[in-house]
C-alpha positions in Angstrom: -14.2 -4.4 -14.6 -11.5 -5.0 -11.8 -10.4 -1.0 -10.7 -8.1 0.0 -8.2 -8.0 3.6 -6.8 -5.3 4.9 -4.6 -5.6 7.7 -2.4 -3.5 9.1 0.5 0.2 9.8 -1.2 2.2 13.6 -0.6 4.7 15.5 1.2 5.6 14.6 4.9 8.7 15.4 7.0 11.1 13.1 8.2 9.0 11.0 11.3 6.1 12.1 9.8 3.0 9.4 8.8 1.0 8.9 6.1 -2.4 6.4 5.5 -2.5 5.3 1.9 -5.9 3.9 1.2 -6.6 1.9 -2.2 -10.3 1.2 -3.3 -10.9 -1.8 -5.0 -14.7 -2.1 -7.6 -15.9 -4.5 -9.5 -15.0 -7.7 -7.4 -15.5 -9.2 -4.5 -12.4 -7.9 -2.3 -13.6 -9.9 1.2 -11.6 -13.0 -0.9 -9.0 -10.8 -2.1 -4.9 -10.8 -0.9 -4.1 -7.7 -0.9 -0.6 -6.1 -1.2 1.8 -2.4 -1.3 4.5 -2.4 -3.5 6.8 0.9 -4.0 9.2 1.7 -6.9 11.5 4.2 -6.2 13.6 6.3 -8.9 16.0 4.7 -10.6 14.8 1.0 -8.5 12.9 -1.8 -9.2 9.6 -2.5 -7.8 9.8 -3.4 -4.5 6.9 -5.4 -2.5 6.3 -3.9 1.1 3.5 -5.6 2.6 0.7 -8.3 2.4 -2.6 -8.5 4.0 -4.6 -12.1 3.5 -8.4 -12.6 2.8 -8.5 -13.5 6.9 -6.4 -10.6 7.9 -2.7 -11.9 8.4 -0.3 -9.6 7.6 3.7 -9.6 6.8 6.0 -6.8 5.9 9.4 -6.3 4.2 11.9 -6.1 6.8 12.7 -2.4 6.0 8.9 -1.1 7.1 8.5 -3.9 10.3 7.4 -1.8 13.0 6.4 1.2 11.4 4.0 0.5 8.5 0.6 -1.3 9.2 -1.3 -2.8 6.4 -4.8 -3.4 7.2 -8.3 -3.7 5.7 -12.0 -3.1 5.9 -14.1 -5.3 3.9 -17.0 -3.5 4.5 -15.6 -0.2 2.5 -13.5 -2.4 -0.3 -10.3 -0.8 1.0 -7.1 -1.6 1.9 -4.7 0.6 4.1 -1.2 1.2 4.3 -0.8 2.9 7.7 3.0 4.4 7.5 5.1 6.2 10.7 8.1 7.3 11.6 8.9 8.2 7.8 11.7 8.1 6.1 14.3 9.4 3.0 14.4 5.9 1.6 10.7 5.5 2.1 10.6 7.8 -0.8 8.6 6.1 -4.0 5.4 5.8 -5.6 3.3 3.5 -3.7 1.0 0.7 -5.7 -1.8 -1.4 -4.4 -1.7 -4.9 -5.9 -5.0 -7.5 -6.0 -3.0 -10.1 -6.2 -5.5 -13.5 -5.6 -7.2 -13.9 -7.3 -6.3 -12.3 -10.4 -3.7 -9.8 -10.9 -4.6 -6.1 -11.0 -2.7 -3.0 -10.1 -3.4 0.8 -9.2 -2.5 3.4 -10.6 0.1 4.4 -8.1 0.4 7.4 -5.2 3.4 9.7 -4.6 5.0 9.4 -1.4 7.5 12.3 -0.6 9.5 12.1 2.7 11.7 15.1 3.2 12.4 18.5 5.1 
């Protein structure tokens, strides 16, 4: 069974960072394209960034420059490095296997505000 865990989500200032991490069991995540969606209240689901099997990475134009999605094969994970926080970064943040298969986490809280 395919599980996602999601770790890293809170309370940070304005300019403030954050590292979400997502776990991934029961498959073999070195294959895996990974991605970070974030829903806000009251929005839709919004994708943020994508990291391939071989370690390219692209970003919504609204995080470029600021959050870093990265992984480490050897720990199942996937990272969502996050700096110079904002308001509108404000959402829960959701790991997504996306190839192959589909699977989701459950989803972190991210909180940006003094």
């Amino acid at each position: 069974q395919v599980q996602l865990l999601e770790f890293g989500g809170g309370l940070v200032q304005p300019g403030g960072s954050l590292t979400l991490s997502c776990v991934v069991v029961g498959t073999r995540f070195s294959i895996a394209v990974m991605d970070w969606y974030r829903q806000a209240p009251g929005k839709q689901r919004e994708w943020v960034a994508r990291i391939s099997s071989g370690g390219a990475s692209n970003y919504v134009d609204s995080v470029k420059g600021r959050f870093t999605i990265s992984r480490d094969n050897a720990m199942n994970t996937v990272y969502l490095q996050m700096n110079s926080l904002k308001p509108e970064d404000t959402a829960v943040y959701y790991c997504r296997l996306t190839s192959p298969g589909n699977f989701w986490g459950q989803g972190t809280q991210v909180t940006v505000s003094s």
